[in-house]
C-alpha positions as semicolon CSV with decimal commas, in nm:
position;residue;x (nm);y (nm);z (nm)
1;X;-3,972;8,282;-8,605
2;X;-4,128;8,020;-8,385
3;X;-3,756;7,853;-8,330
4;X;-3,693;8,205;-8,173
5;X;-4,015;8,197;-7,991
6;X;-3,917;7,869;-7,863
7;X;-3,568;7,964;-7,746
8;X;-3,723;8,208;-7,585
9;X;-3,978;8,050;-7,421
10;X;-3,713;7,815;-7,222
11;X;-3,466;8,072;-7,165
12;X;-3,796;8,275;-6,959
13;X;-3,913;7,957;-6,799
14;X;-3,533;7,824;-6,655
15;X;-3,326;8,111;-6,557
16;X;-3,049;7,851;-6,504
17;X;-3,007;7,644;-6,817
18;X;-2,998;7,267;-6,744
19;X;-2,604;7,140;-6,786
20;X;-2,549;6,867;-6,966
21;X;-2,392;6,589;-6,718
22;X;-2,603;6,705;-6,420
23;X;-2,803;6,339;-6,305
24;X;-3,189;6,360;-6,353
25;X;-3,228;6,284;-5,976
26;X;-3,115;6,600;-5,890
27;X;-3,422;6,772;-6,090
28;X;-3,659;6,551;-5,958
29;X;-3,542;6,543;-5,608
30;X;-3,569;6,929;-5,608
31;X;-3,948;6,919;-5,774
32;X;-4,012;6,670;-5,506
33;X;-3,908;6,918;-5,248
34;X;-4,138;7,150;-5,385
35;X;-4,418;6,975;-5,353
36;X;-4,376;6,867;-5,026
37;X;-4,398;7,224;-4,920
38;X;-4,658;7,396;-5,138
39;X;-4,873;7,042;-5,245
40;X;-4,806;6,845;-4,951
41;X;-5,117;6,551;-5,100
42;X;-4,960;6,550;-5,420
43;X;-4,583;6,461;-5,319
44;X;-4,795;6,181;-5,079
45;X;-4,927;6,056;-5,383
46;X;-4,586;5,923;-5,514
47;X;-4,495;5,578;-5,545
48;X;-4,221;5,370;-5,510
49;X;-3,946;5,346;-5,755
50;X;-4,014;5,104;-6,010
51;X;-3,784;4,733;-6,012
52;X;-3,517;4,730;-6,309
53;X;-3,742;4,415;-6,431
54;X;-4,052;4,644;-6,464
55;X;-3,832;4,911;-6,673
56;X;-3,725;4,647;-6,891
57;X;-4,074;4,521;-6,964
58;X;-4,185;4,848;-7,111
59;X;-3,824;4,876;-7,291
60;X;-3,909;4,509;-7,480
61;X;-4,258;4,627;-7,531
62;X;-4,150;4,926;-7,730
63;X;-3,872;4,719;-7,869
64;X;-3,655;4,989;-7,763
65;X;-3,397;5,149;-7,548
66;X;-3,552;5,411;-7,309
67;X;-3,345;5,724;-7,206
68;X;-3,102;5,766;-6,948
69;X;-3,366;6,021;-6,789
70;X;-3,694;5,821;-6,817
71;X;-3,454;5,517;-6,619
72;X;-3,363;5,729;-6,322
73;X;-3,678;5,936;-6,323
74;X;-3,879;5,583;-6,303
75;X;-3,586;5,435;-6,056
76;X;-3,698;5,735;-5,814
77;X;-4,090;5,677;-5,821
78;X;-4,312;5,480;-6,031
79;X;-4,546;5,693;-6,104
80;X;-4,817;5,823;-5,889
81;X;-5,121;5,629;-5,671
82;X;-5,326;5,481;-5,957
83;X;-5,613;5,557;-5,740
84;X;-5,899;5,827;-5,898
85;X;-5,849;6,157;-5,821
86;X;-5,863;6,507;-5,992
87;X;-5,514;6,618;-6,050
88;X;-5,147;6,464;-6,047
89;X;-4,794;6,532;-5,897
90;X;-4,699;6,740;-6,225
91;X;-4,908;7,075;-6,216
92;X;-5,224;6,870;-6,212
93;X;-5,130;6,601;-6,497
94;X;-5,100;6,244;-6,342
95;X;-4,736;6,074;-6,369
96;X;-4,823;5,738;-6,518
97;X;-4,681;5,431;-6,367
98;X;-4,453;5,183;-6,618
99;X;-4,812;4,961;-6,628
100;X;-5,025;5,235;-6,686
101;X;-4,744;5,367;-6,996
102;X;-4,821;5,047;-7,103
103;X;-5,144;5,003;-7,129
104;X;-5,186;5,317;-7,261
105;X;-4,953;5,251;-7,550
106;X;-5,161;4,948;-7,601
107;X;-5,494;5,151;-7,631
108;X;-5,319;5,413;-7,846
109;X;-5,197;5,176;-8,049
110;X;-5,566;5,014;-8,130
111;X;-5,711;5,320;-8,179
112;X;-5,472;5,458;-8,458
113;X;-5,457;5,124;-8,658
114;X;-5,883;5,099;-8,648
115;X;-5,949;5,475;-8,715
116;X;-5,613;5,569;-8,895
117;X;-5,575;5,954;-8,730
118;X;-5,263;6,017;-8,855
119;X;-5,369;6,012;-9,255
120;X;-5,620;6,272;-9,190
121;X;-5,386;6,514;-8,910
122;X;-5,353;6,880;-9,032
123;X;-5,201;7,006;-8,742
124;X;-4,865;7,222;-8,680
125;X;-4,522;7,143;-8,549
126;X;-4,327;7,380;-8,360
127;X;-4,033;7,406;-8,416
128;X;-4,122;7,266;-8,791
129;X;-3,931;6,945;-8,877
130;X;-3,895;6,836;-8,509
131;X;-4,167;6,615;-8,482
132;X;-4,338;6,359;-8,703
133;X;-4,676;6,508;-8,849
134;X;-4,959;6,271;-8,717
135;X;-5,162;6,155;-8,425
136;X;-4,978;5,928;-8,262
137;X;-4,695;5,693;-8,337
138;X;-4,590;5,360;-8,138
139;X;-4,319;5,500;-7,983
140;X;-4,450;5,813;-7,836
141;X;-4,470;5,694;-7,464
142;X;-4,653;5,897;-7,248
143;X;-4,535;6,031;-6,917
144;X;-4,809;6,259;-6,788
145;X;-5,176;6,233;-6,832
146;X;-5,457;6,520;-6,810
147;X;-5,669;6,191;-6,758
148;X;-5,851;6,306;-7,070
149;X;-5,630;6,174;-7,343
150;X;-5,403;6,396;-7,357
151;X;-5,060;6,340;-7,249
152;X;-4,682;6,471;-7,221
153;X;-4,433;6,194;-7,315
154;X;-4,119;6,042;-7,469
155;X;-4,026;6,123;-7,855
156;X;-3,831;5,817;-7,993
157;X;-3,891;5,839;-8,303
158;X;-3,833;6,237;-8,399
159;X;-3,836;6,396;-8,730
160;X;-3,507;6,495;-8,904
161;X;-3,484;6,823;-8,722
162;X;-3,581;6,665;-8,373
163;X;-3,410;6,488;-8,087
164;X;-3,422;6,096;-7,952
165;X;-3,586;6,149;-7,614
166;X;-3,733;6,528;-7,667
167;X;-4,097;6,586;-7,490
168;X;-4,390;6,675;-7,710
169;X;-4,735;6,684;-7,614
170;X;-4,976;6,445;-7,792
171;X;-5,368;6,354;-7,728
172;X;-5,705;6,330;-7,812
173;X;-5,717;6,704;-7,814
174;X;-5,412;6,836;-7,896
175;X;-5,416;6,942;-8,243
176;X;-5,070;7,059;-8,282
177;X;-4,731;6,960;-8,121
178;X;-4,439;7,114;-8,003
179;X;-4,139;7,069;-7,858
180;X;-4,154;7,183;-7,465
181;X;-3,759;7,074;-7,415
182;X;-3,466;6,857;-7,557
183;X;-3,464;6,579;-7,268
184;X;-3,718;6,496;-6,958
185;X;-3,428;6,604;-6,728
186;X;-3,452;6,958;-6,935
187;X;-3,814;6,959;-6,911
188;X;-3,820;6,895;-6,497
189;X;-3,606;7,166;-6,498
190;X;-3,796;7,397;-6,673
191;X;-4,086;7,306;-6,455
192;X;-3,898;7,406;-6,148
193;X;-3,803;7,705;-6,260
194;X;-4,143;7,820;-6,215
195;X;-4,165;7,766;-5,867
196;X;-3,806;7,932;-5,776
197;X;-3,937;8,214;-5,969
198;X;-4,286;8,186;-5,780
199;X;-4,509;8,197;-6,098
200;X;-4,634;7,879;-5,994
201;X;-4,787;8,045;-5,637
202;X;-5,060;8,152;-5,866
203;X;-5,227;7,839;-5,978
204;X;-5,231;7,700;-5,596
205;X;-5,548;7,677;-5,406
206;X;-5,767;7,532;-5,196
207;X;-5,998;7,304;-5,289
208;X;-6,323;7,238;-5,097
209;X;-6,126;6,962;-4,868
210;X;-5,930;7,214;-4,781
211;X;-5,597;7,085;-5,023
212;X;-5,336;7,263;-5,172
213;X;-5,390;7,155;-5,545
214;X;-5,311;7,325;-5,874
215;X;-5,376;7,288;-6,234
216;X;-5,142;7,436;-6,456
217;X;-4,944;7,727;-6,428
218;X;-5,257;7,980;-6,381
219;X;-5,547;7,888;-6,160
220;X;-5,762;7,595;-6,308
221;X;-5,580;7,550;-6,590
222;X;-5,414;7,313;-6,825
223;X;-4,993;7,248;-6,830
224;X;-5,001;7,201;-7,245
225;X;-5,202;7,532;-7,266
226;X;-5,010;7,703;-7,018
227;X;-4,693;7,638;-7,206
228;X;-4,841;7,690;-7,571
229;X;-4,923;7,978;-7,497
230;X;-4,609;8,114;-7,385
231;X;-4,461;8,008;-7,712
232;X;-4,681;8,206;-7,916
């Protein structure tokens, strides 16, 4: 039942399903066009793309191959301004930059071999068999941080039933994980659909600067949450 749910929930949120073949850049170029009409001080917030070198640092880190999509994504911009502030480029979670990933694989990876999480997780998978049960393993990279420990990232190391390079949600606080799509191209895609459909005008305010921010897909909200709950 939740594989239906599932299939559901990303035939709702993309309209169009992502073809296979179609280059990453083309997803991300069309988010970034987004933002630079409805969040003009998020799209500013963009870096530079990242060197090949700096890719290949967090590749031998890992000790692995990164996808196609994570490359080009990270060949476009590096990440967001590492500066403090409330909010990032992707519905309010913060894009990391390939020395942030880093260091936050680093700090992950600390945490689960003092405390041991993952012998003690009781959480759910969805779809079941998709994802490895646990807290966090090495080669979960995050992409997206709520700046609260919770993050959006990279599967490399899937269950049986899951897919090299699928996005999961992982974190301090997030209890259970799921599968949001397949690839990061599919999951940019999926995040787009939202604004051509304009359910994403509804989390877009004001803030007391007078910026066009937004947190989620509702008003003050959280992307994860948003996107669990549609799936249940």
């Amino acid at each position: 039942m939740r594989i239906l749910l599932l299939i559901a929930l990303l035939c709702i949120a993309s309209p169009v399903k992502a073809q296979v073949g179609v280059p990453m850049v083309n997803y991300w170029n069309t988010y970034k066009e987004h933002l630079r009409e409805k969040l003009p001080l998020y799209y500013s917030r963009l870096n530079t793309p990242a060197t090949a070198a700096e890719i290949g640092e967090l590749e031998s880190f890992i000790k692995t191959e990164l996808p196609k999509d994570f490359k080009t994504l990270y060949g476009i911009n590096n990440g967001e301004d590492e500066s403090w502030y409330v909010g990032g480029v992707l519905c309010g979670m913060r894009m990391l930059t390939i020395s942030q990933i880093t260091n936050t694989l680093q700090e992950l990876k600390e945490i689960e071999d003092e405390y041991d999480f993952n012998s003690e997780w009781i959480g759910e998978i969805i779809p079941e068999g998709t994802i490895k049960p646990g807290h966090f393993y090495n080669k979960w990279i995050p992409v997206f941080s709520d700046d609260n420990g919770n993050y959006i990232g990279l599967d490399l190391t899937p269950d049986l039933n899951g897919k090299y390079g699928q996005i999961i949600n992982f974190g301090a606080e997030e209890y259970d994980h799921f599968v949001m799509a397949n690839t990061l191209a599919e999951f940019i895609e999926i995040i787009n659909s939202f604004f051509e459909n304009g359910k994403a005008d509804q989390a877009i305010y004001e803030n007391e600067k007078g910026e066009r921010v937004m947190f989620g897909l509702v008003k003050d909200s959280h992307l994860t949450d948003d996107l669990k709950r549609m799936m249940k």
